[in-house]
C-alpha positions as CSV (number, residue, x, y, z in Angstrom):
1,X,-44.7,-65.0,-29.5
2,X,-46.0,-64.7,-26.0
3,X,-43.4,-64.0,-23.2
4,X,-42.4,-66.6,-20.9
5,X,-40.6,-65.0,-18.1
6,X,-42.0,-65.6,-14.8
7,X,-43.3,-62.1,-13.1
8,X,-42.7,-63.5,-9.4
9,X,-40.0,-64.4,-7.5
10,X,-38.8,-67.8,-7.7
11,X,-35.9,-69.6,-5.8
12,X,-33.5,-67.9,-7.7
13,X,-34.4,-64.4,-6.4
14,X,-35.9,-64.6,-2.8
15,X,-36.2,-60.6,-2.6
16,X,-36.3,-58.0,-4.4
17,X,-34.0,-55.7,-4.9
18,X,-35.4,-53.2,-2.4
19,X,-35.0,-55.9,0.6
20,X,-31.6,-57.1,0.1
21,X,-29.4,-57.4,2.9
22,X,-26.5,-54.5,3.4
23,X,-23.2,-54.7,5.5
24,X,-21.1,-51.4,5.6
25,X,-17.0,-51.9,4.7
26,X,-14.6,-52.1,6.2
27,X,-12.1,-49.7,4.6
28,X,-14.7,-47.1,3.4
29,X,-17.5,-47.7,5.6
30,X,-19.4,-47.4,2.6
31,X,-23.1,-49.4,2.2
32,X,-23.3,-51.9,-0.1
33,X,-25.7,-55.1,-0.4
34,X,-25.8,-58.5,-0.9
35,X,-24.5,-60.5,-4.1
36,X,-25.4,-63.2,-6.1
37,X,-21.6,-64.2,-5.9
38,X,-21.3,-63.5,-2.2
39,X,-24.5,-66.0,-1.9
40,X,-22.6,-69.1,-0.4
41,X,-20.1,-66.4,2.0
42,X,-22.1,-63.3,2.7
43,X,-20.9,-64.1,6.2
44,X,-17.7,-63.6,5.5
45,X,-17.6,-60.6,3.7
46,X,-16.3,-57.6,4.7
47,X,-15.5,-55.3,1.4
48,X,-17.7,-53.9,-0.7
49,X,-15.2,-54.2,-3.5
50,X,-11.4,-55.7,-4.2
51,X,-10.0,-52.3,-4.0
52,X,-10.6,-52.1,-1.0
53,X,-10.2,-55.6,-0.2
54,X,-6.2,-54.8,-1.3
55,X,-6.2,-51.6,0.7
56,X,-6.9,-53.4,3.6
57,X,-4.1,-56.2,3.3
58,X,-1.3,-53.1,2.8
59,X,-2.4,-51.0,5.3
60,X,-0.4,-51.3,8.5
61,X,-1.8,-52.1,11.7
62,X,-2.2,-49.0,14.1
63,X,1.2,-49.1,17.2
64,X,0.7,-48.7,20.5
65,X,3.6,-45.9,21.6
């Protein structure tokens, strides 16, 4: 049976792994890149995971004294 997966990129997958885009996070100014899931809000997001998503909703904000 001869295999029937395309070899080049299609719509799907506009780059390849190498060339996807990163954002650093918030919380743990860690890297991280760009996700299928994040593909309609990559905008918008600003944690690399929901650990530290939740970290960064009980923090408190810094006081000025």
């Amino acid at each position: 049976m001869p295999n029937t997966r395309p070899t080049t990129a299609t719509a799907d997958t506009p780059r390849k792994k190498g060339q996807l885009p990163t954002k650093q996070c918030a919380v743990c100014r860690r890297p991280f890149e760009w996700r299928k899931k994040w593909a309609t809000t990559w905008e918008n997001v600003r944690y690399c995971s929901e650990r530290c998503r939740r970290a960064a909703r009980h923090s408190s904000p810094p006081t000025d004294d």
